[in-house]
N, C-alpha and C positions, 0 to 999 in steps of 0.2 A: 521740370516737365515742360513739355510744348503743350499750350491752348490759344484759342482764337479767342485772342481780349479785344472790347470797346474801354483803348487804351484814354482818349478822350471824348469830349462833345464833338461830336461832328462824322459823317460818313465816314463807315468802314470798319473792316476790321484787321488786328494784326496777329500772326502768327510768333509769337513770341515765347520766351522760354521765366516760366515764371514757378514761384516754390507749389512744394507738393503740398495738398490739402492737409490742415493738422486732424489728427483723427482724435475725438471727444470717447470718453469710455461707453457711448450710447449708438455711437455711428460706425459706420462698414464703410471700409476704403476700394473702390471697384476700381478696378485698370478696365478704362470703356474700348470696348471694339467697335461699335459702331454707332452712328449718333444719323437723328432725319433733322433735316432741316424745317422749320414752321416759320410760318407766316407771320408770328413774333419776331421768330430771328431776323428774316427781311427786313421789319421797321424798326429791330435794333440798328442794325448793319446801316442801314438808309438812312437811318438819325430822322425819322420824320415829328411830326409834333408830338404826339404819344411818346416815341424813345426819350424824345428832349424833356417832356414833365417828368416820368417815371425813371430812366434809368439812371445810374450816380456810377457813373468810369469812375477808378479802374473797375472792369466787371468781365470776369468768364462770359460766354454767353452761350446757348444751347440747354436743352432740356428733356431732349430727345433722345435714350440712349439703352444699348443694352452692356453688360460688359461682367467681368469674372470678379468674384470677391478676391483682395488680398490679402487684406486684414481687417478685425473687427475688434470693437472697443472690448474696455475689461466687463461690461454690463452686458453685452453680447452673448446669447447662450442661443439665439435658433438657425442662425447665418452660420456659416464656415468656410475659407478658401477654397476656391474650384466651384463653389454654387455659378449658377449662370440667371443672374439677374438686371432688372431693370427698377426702376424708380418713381415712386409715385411724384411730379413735380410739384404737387402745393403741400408747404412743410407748414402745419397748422399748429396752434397756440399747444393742444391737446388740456386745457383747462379752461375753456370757457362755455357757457351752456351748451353749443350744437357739439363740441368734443367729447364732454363729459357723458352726452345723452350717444354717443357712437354717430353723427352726422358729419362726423370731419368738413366731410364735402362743403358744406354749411359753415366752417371758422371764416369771422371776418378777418382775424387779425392772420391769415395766410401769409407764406412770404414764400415767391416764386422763384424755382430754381430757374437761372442763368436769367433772371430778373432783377429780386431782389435780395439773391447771395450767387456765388460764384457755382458755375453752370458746367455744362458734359461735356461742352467742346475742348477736350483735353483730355491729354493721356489719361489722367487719374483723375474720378468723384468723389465724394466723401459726400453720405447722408445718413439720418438719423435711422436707425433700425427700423422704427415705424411705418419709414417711408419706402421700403424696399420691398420685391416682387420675384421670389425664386420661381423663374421659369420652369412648368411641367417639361418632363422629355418629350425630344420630336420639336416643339416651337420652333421654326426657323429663324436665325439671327437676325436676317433683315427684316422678318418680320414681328420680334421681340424690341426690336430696336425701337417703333412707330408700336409702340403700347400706349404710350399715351395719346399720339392723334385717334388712334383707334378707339381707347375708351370713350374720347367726345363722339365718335362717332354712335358707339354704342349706347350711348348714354342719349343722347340724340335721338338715335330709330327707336328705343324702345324706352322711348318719353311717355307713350301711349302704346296700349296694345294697336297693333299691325296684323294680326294673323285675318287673314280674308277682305283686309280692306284698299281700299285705292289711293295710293300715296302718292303725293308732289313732292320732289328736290326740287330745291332753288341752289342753285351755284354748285358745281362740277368740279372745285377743287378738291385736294387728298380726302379730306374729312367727309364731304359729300358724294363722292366716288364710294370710301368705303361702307357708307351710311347705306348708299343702295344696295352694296352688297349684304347688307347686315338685313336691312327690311324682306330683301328678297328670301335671305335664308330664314327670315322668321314668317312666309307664309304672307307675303301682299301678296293681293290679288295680281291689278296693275301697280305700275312703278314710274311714273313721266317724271324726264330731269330735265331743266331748263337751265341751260347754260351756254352762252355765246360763241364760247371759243370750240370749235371745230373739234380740236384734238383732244379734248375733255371730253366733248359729247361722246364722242368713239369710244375712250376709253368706260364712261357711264354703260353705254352698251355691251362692254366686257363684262363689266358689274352687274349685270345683270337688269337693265333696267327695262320696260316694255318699249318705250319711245323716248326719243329726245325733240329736244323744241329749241329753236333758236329764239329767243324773247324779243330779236330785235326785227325779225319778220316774218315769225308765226305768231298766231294765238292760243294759247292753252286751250282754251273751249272749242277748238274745231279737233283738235286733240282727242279733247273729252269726247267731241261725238263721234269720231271717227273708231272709239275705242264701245263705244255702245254706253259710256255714263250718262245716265238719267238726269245727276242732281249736281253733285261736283266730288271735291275729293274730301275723304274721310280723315287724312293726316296729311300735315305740310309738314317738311324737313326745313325750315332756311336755313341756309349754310352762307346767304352771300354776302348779308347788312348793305346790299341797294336797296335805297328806296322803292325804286317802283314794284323789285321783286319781293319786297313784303305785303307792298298792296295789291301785287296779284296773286299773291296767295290767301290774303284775306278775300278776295273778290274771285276765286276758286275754289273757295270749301263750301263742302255743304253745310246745310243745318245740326247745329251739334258735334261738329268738327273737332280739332284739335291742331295746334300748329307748335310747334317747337324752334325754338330760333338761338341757333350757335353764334348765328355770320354777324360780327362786330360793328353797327355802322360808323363813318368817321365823321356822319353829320346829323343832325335833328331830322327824325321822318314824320313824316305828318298821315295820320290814317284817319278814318269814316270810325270813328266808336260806333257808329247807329250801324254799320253790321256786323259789331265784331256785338252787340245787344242783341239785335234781331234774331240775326241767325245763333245766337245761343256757344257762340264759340269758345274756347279752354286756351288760351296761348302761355304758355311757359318760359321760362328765361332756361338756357343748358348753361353750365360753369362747368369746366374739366370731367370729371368722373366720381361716382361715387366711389368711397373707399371704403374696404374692393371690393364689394360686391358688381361692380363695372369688371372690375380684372377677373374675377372667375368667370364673369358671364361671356368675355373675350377667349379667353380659354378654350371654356368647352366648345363655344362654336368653332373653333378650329381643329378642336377633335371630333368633330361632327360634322365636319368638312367644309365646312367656312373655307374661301379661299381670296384673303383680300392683295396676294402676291402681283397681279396686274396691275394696281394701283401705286405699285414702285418700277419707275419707268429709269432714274438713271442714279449712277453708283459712282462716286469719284472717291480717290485718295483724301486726305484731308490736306496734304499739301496743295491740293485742289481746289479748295476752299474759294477762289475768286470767280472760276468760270460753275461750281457747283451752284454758287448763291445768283451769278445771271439764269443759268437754269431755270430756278427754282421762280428766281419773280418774271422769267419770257411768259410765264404761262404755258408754253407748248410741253407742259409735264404734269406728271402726279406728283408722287410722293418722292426727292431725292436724297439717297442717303450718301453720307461721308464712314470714310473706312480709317478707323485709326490703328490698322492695323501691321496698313501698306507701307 
């Protein structure tokens, strides 16, 4: 089969022709139709210092994907050929305290698809029964496809209850795009998204979001007042892992807040403990999705008219794969997906 391997150490990736997944009597063999590119896959592609400690070529790489079952193991009894599924990406121990007790989300000994075993960018997946997601009817594909960026997202806005409060995004890429959408459709009051780049903001405001702020010359608080806040905001989203944009979200919640932080930083941040004390703050660490209760709750909101299809701004072949992945790190996009179909 053809997939996109980080054949060795060093930038890039290659389109090559490598054997088909062996299928285990516990695993479903999916032909993927389409796969979204993540901000992982960048710093795999890129080889930056992250890819270089973590990843060990040869390696599939991709994680993002939806595609049709083709065969399933002799252990296999609720899968069957022609389901139209996606893949939960962290394949957990399933026997060690948080597994045993149903916290998957919570296994340390996790091992990441197109991380740390052979990934979706490719004709054919192979995963553990466990880890598969028979898409309800109606799902759109390119939007089955981005289940998992979406669960963080999910998993992210409804970190903390949202319904009637004043929530901050920090950072306007896919996951924070759709995170607005997600807070919006669970009933914020306001929704401010601080994000630099122009064509993000705009899309933020398809998302639904009340205002956007450029961080590098506005200020949140003239925001706040211009929007009638008294005190500051009741939930922060970080999506960016800037420095400065976790300390001003620290130094924009009110009393009793909550903040939630997806965005990975690549350096040590230095924050004020004495207001994250003061003002009585809750800050949370996001890690992928819970499993599934993330994936049902992504579900119905799309049966209940969740609409995060805005958020996927451009679509290449996979033979595309080199001007997809400039795409995807110009910035000037949301979510881009690869079609393994074309």
């Amino acid at each position: 089969m053809l997939a996109l391997v980080k054949t060795a150490a060093g930038p890039g990736l290659t389109l090559t022709e490598v054997p088909e997944p062996v299928l285990g009597i516990n695993d479903v063999l999916i032909r993927v139709h389409k796969t979204g590119i993540c901000g992982t896959d960048l710093h795999i592609e890129s080889w930056d210092p992250w890819a270089a400690k973590t990843i060990k070529p040869p390696l599939i790489a991709g994680h993002e994907f939806v595609g049709e079952i083709v065969e399933v193991g002799a252990n296999v009894s609720d899968f069957r050929p022609g389901n139209i599924v996606s893949g939960e990406g962290h394949v957990t121990c399933g026997r060690c305290r948080h597994c045993m007790a149903g916290r998957r989300h919570l296994c340390a000994r996790t091992v990441g698809l197109g991380v740390g075993r052979d990934g979706a960018f490719a004709e054919y997946v192979a995963l553990p029964m466990t880890n598969i997601w028979h898409h309800w009817p109606g799902v759109d594909e390119d939007v089955a496809a981005i289940f998992d960026p979406f669960g963080n997202a999910v998993h992210t806005a409804l970190a903390f209850p949202v319904l009637g409060e004043d929530v901050l995004v920090t950072g306007a890429g896919p996951i924070g795009l759709m995170a607005t959408a997600v807070a919006r459709h669970a009933g914020a009051r306001f929704i401010v998204v601080s994000e630099p780049n122009p064509v993000r903001r705009a899309l933020a405001q398809q998302m639904g979001a009340t205002a956007v702020v450029d961080p590098r010359t506005q200020d949140i608080k003239d925001v706040m007042a211009e929007l009638g806040m008294v005190e500051g905001f009741d939930v922060a989203l970080e999506m960016s892992g800037n420095p400065a944009a976790v300390r001003g979200a620290i130094d924009a919640m009110a009393h009793g807040g909550s903040i939630a932080i997806l965005g990975i930083p690549t350096e040590d941040i230095a924050i004020d403990v004495n207001e994250i004390v003061f003002k009585l703050l809750t800050i949370r660490g996001i890690y992928g999705r819970e499993m599934y209760e993330t994936w049902y709750k992504m579900t119905v909101m799309l049966q209940s008219g969740l609409d995060i299809r805005p958020a996927i701004t451009h679509r290449f072949g996979f033979r595309e794969f080199e001007e997809a992945f400039a795409t995807a790190r110009s910035g000037d996009s949301g979510k881009v997906i690869l079609d393994w179909t074309a």
